[in-house]
C-alpha positions in Angstrom: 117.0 109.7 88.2 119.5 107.1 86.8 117.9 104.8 84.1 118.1 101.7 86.5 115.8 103.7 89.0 113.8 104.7 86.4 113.5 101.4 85.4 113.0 100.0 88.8 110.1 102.6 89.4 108.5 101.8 86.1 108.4 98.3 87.8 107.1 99.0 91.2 104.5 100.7 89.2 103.1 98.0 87.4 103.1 95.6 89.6 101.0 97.4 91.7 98.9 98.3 89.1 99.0 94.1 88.0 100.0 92.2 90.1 99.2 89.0 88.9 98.8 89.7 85.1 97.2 87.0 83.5 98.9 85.3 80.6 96.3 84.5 77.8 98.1 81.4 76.6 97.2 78.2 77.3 99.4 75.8 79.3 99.4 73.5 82.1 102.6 73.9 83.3 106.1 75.7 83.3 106.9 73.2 80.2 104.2 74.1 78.3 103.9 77.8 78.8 107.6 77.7 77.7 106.6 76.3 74.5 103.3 78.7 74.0 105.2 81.3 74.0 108.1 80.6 71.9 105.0 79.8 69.1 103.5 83.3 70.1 106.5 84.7 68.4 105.3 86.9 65.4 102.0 85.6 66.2 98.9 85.7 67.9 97.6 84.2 71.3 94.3 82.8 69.4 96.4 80.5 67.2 98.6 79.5 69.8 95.7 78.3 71.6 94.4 76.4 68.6 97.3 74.8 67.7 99.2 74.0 71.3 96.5 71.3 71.9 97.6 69.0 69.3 100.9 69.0 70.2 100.7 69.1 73.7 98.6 65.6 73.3 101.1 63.9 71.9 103.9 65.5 74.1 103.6 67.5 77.1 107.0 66.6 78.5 110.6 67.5 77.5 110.6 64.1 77.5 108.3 63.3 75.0 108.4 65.9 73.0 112.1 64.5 72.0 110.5 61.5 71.1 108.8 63.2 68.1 110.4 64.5 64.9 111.7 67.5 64.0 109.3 67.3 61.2 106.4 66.0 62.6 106.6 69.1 65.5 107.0 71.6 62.2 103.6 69.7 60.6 101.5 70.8 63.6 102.8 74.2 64.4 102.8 75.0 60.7 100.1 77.5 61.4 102.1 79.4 63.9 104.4 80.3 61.2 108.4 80.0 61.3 107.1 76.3 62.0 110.9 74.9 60.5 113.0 77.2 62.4 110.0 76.9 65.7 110.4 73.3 65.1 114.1 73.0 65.8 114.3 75.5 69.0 111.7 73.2 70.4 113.3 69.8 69.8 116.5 71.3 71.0 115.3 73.2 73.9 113.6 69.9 75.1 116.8 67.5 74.4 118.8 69.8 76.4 115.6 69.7 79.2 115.7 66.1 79.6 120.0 66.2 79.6 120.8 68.8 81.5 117.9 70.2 83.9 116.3 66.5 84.3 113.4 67.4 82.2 112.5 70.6 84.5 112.6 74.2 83.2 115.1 76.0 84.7 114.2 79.1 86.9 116.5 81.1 86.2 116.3 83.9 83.4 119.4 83.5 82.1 119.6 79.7 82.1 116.5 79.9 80.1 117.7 82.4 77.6 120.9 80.0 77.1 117.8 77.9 76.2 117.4 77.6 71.7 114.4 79.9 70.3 114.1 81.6 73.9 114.7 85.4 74.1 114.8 87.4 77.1 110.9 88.0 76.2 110.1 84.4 76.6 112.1 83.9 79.7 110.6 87.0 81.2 107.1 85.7 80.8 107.9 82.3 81.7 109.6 83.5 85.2 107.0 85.8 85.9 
């Protein structure tokens, strides 16, 4: 069996066995799941959910998450870890939202691993 069957049968497999896996992160929407787990990098789920909050009330949007300092976005997910270089990916990410995608998340994975700070990991979840 060539690896791409393999692969393909590994696949089938899980999704029958989950089909709808649930993702312990929590988000609201496409935006915001995109941003839980780019903080769930070298991290756990349980912080994510205790810092995400705080930022996600003062920006929940591409939008207005642009609005807010690089700095100011490293202050709140300093607990998260990699908060400077987190930080940057998520301003970026959400400048190029709001300029080239209208402030939507793009669907597809490889627009969204063109995306800063997302691997094909996070896109992966994100389309799923």
């Amino acid at each position: 069996m060539s690896k791409k069957k393999r692969a393909q049968h590994i696949q089938d497999i899980l999704n029958a066995l989950f089909p709808n896996p649930k993702i312990p992160l929590q988000y609201q929407d496409h935006y915001t799941l995109l941003i839980a787990v780019l903080l769930s990098a070298q991290n756990t789920d349980k912080k994510v959910n205790q810092v995400s909050p705080t930022l996600f009330a003062k920006a929940s949007t591409p939008g207005q998450m642009i609005t807010l300092s690089i700095e100011e976005i490293a202050r709140i997910i300093k607990p998260c870890g990699l908060s400077n270089v987190k930080a940057k990916a998520i301003w970026n990410l959400s400048n190029i939202l709001v300029k080239q995608y209208k402030g939507k998340v793009p669907s597809s994975l490889s627009a969204l691993e063109k995306l800063p700070g997302v691997g094909h990991k996070t896109a992966s979840v994100v389309i799923s």
